[in-house]
Every structure is written in C-alpha cells, then in structure tokens.
N, C-alpha and C positions, 0 to 999 in steps of 0.2 A: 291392659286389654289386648286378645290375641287380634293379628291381623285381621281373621276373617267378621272376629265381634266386633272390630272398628269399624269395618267397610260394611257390616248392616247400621250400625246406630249411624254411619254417615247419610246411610243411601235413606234411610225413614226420615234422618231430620233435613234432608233436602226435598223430600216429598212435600214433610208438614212446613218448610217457610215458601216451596209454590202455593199450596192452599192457601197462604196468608197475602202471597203475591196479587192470589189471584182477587180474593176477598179488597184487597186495596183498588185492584185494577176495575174491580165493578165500583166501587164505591166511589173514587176519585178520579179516575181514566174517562177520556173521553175520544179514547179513540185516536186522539193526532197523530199522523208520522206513521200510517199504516200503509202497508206498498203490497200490493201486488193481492191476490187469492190464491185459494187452494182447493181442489174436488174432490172427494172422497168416492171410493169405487162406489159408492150410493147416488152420485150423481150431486152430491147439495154439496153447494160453494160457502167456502166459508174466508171470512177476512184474517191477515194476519194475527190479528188484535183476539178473537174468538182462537186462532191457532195456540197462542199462547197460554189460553185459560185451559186448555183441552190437552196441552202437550202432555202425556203420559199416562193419560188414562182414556180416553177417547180412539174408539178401532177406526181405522182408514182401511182396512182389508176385513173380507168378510171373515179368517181365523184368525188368532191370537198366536204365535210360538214365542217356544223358549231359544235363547243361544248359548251357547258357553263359548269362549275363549282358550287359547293356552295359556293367558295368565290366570286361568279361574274368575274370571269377571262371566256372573249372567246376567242376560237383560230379554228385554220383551219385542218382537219384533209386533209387525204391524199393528203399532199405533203409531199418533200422532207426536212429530216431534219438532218443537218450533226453531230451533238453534239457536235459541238470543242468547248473545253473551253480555249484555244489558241487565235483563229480566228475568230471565229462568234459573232457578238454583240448580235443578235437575242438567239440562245441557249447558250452562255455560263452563262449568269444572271440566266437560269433554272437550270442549271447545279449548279449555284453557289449558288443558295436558299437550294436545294437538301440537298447540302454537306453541308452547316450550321447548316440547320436546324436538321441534324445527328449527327452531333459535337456537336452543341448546349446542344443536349438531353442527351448523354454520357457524357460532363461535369457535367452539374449537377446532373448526376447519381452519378458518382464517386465525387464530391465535398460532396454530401447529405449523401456521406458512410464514410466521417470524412479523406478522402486524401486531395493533392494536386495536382497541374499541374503548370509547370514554362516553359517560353518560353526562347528559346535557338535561338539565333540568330548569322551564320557560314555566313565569308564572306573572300573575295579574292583581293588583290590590282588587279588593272585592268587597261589598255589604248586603243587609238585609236591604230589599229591593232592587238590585240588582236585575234584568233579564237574564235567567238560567239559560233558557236557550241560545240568546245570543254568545253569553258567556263562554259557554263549553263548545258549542259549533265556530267560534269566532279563534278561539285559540290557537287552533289547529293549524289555522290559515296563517299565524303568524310565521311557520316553520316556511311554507310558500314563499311568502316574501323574502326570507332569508335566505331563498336558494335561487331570486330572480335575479335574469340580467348580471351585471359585473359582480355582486357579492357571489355570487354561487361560482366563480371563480377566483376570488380572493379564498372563499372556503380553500381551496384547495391548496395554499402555501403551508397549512397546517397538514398538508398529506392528505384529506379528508375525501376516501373512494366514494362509501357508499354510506346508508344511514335506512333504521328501522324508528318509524316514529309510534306513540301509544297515548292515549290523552286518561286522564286520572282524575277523579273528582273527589273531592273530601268536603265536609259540611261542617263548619263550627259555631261560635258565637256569632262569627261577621257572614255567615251563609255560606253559599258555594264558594268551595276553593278550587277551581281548577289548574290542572297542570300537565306541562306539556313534556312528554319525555321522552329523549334521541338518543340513542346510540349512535358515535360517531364511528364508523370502521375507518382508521387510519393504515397511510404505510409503513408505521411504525412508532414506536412508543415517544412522547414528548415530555420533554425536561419541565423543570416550574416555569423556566422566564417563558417558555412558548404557552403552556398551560392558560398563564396569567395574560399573555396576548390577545388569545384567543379567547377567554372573556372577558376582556374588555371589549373585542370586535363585536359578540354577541349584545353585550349591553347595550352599544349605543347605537347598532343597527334594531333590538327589540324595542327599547324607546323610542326610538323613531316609529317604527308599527305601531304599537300603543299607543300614543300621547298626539304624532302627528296624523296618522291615519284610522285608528278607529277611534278619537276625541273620546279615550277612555282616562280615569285618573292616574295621576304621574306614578310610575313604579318606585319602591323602593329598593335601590342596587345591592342591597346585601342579601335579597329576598328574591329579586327576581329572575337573577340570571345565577346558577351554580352549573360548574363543571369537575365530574366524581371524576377519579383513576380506580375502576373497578378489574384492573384485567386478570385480578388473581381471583376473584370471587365472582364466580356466572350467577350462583343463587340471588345475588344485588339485584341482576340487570333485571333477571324474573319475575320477583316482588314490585319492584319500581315500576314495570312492565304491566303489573295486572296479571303475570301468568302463574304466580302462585295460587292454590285451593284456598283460598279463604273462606268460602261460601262456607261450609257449617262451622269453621270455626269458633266456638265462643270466647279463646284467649285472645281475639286480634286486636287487644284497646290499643294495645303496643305502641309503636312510636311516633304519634301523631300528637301526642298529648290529648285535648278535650275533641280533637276532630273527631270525627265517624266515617266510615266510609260505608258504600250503601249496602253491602248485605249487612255491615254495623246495625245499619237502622231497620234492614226488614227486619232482622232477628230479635229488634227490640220491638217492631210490632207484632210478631208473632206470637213472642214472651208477656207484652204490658198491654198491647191491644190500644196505645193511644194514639189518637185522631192526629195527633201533628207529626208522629212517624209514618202514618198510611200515608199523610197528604204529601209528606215530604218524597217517600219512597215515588211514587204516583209522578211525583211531577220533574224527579230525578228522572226516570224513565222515558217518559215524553220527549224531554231533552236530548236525550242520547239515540233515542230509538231511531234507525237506520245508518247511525256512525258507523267507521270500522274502528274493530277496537284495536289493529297494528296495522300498520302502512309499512311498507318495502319499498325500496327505494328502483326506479327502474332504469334498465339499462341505457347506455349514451349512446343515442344513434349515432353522432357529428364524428366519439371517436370510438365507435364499434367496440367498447367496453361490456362485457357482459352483466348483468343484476347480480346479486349474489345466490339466488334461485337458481340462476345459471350456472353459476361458478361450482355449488354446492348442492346438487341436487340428489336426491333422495337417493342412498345405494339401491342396488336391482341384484334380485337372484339369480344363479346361472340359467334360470328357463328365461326371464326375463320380465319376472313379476317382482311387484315392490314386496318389500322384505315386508311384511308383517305379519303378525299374527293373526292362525287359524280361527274359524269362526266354523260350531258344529252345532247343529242342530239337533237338540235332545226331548223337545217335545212340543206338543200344541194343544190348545182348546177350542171349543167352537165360542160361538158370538154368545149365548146364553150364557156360559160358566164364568165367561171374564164381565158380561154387565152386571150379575147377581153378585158376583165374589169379588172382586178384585177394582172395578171401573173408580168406584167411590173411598175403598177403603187402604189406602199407602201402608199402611200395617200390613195387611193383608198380604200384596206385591211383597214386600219387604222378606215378611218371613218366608213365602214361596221363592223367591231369588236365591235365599241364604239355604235353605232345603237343597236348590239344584248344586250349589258351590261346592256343599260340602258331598254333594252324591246320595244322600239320603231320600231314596227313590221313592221307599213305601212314605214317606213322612208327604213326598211332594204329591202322590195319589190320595192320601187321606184330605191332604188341606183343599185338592180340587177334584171330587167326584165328575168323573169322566175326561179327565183328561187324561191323552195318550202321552207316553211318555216312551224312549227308546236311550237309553241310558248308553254313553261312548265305553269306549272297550278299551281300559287303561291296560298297559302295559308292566309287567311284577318286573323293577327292579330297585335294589337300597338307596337309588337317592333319584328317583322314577318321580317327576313332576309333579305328572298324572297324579301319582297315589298322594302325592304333599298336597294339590290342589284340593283332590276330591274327601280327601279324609283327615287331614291337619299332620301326620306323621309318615315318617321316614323308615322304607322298609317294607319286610313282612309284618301285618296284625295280629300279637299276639291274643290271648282269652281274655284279658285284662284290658286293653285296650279297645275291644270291643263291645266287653260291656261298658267302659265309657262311652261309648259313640252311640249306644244303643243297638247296636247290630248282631250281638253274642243271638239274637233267637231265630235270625234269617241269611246271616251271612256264613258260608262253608271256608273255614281256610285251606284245606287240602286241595279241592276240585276248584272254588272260585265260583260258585254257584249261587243263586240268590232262589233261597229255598221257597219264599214265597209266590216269586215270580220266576220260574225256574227257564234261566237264560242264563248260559256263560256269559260274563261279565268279565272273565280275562281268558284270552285264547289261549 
C-alpha cells in the first residue's frame, strides 16, 4: 500500500473507532473527571466531555478551511479539537508524534554527550474488582515517593540526573494491569553488579510504597520491579512510552500475550459491537481522564541544575522561529457545505483530505460544490517535493502518467496550466 493510500485508510479508520468512542461515551460515560468549558464563536458553552464527542466534526468558527503542510499532511481548520491522548483516536496519534518526536531529540542529545538512559518498569499485582481509578492514579504516585527526602539522593549514587515518567495500562484475565514507566537519564552507562543494585534499591523501597503505605497486595519481585539497558534502541523507549501509533493498528496483539491495551479494546468494540468492551473502553477512560500521559522531570532549584527542556530545547531558525513545518492555506467552505457534506460523514472528510494531498483540484470542487479553493504554486524540479507531495512522482509528468492520475484532460505539461480552471499552477 503507497504512502499516501495508508495515510487515507488510517485517517477514516480513526474517524470510524471516534464514532465508536463516542457511541460508548453516551452509552456508558457519565461524565467524571470533566475540567474546565469551552465557547464556541456562537456563544454556547460546551463541557469537555460534549468537546470530545464533537472533536472533528463540529465548527467552532463560522467557515471551515483546508491546510496543507510540507510534508503533504491536510487537515481541517476551524473545528473542534479536544486533545485527549486518553480518548480520541483522531488527536491523540498527534499528540503522540509530538511527544516522541521531543523525546526522540533529547535522547540523542544526551546519548551524543557520552550519558546514558535505562528504562524502569514499576508494577502492582492486580484483579477483577480492583478500584481502576485508584489503581492507575495511585501508581504514578509511587515514583513520588521514590524521589522523596534521602532516597532521591541515594538515586543519585547510580549517576541518576534526570527522568521522564509515562503510566500504561493493559487489561487481561485478572483486570487492570497498570504500569509505571521511567527513563532514568544517567551520567553514564552502568555495569551488571550496579544495574542489579539498583534494582534491588528499587524493590524494596517500591514494597515498602505498596504493602506499607497504600495497604495494597504484596508484589511479586520478579514482576514488579525490572530495569531494561535500552541505550541502542530509542524505538523501545517509544512503545514502552505510549508514543508509538498504535491507534489503528489491527497487528498490535503483539507482546502482551492475552492482554489488551485500550485502542485493543475500542477497535474490538467498533468491530464486534459488545457491551463488555464499550463498558470496559468507558470506564478505562474515566480513570485516566485528566492524567498526563508523560511527566518531565524539573529542574533543581538547591543546585541550579537545569531540566532537560532546558538543557535541550527545541533548535530555532536564523530569524528566530521554531524550525517547523509550513502550514498553507489552500481552501475554505462556508458553515452550510461542511453541516450538509462532510459534519456526519468521516468518509466524506477522508476522501476530500486525500483529493487535496494529492493536488487533484477539480476532484476537490466536484466532492464540495462551492467551495473556494486556491491551489499552492509548486515549484518544477526532478526531485521537487512539492511535485512527490502533490502528485505521488518524481519529476516532469509524462502522457502516461497523467492519464494515471487522471489529469491527461486538464493538465498542460508545456505551460503548467490547469485548463479547466485556468490559473498558472507553476510560475
């Protein structure tokens, strides 16, 4: 499947598991863990919990536009977008690019400065009846305790600078499994016998959290406390991390054995439609809704040590803008075209996004009567972005290749002129 036919079938089957989302979230939601409102230039206030059913298809501005990118990514401005990296299929993959792609960067800053980073993985026996909420909000806190007072200076005989923490939840036979996972940034790489010290410091200060202070059931030490040596392999920390795309994946039974992890289970209620993955999905949700889903470790006032945000902060251009990518503006509709066409139907969105990607102008006027469209003005050269983004190939457009694209009855190769709608198209 070509790049741009994966990135439609991802972008509709993350449409169709929000529907399914959303369907669970009226059936089984009740709302908990909703913070804050939001007003829409219409003036009506709406709760976070309503934001989230709405996120992607509901207008917050009185028109709808197109954008495109320079990596050929388009999307939809003025609607509603909720961010959960929780609950939304649609934003939490952007959310989870985001954050990798930051983590990503500050690894191999600090691996390129001659440290290390080792993954710490904290977990809890568990069963059916269990409190979910306490469960997975209760975890997190455990990593607290391990940085309070004199331990959080014993951490630091193992080197241990800084740390990014991320909480994971997986569902099996015995219920919620949560699990708490730390990257340790060290001053530098450690042998077995330290490795092996350092979890055992772990163990029996995490037993002690567990057993003495949250009067939860005794851990079992082979299970509870692990410490990876991941410093060749960044993709580990990722996955472990929650910042790999899993959301439409359907291969992801992978290495969990009979666990699930929760787009596991939306996608099984999307697919099977039963009551115990909606309720399950629903009441995962609940639980988590207002968590972060990574923590950063922050800087030491006592020895004026910087965070690692600080240490590593995002390169800047020579004007003195962040390095990212362009964002152009190629069309819009009024509020009638996107409630009648597009509000209800993700197929719809789907195929008009994949219309603009690939540049197919009259294809994106026939699918929305009346909208205005102003098409960017690519640049002719043989390995010219533009033309790989907009039309899948490298180059000039031969006869042939145009009648694959369908363009041989409106597109001019001499002039560059788009005979239907006759406007240079390349200067």
């Amino acid at each position: 499947m070509s790049g741009i036919a994966s990135r439609r079938r991802a972008r509709l089957d993350r449409w169709r598991l929000k529907d399914a989302a959303v369907e669970a979230e009226r059936r089984w939601g009740h709302g908990h863990g909703a913070r804050g409102e939001w007003v829409d230039d219409e003036g009506d206030c709406h709760t976070q919990a309503s934001l989230r059913c709405r996120c992607g298809s509901s207008r917050i501005a009185e028109d709808v536009g197109l954008s495109l990118s320079d990596s050929g990514a388009a999307w939809f401005t003025g609607v509603a977008r909720c961010g959960s990296v929780w609950e939304c299929p649609v934003c939490a993959p952007q959310k989870a690019k985001e954050r990798a792609d930051e983590l990503s960067r500050v690894l191999k800053a600090w691996r390129g400065q001659g440290h290390a980073v080792y993954l710490v993985t904290l977990t809890v026996r568990h069963q059916w009846g269990d409190d979910l909420r306490e469960l997975v909000r209760g975890v997190p806190k455990g990593w607290t305790y391990l940085r309070q007072g004199r331990r959080s200076a014993e951490l630091e005989r193992w080197g241990v600078r800084h740390f990014v923490k991320a909480t994971e939840v997986t569902y099996g036979g015995n219920g919620a499994h949560p699990h708490l996972h730390v990257l340790l940034f060290t001053d530098g790489e450690l042998g077995e016998p330290e490795l092996a010290q350092l979890k055992d410091w772990l163990w029996t200060h995490w037993r002690r959290w567990v057993v003495d202070k949250q009067k939860w059931s005794e851990p079992l030490r082979d299970k509870a406390v692990d410490v990876e040596d991941c410093n060749d392999n960044v993709g580990a920390y990722l996955t472990k991390l929650g910042l790999v795309d899993e959301v439409v994946r359907a291969d992801t039974k992978s290495a969990r054995g009979a666990n699930r992890g929760p787009w596991e289970i939306l996608r099984d209620y999307a697919e099977h439609k039963r009551d115990e993955d909606g309720r399950l999905w629903s009441q995962h949700c609940q639980a988590l809704r207002g968590m972060r889903q990574i923590t950063w470790s922050k800087p030491r006032k006592a020895s004026g040590e910087k965070s690692l945000r600080e240490l590593f902060p995002p390169e800047e251009d020579p004007q003195g803008e962040l390095a990212v990518g362009n964002e152009t503006s190629v069309g819009g509709m009024n509020p009638e075209v996107w409630d009648e066409l597009f509000a209800s139907d993700p197929a719809a969105r789907t195929r008009l996004l994949w219309c603009v990607e690939n540049g197919w102008w009259s294809s994106v006027r026939s699918l929305a009567p009346g909208i205005v469209v102003h098409p960017p003005r690519p640049v002719v050269g043989a390995h010219d972005p533009t033309r790989i983004r907009r039309y899948g190939v490298q180059g000039e457009l031969d006869q042939a290749e145009l009648e694959q694209l369908g363009l041989s009855d409106w597109w001019d190769t001499t002039t560059g002129i788009d005979k239907r709608y006759p406007a240079p198209l390349i200067p």
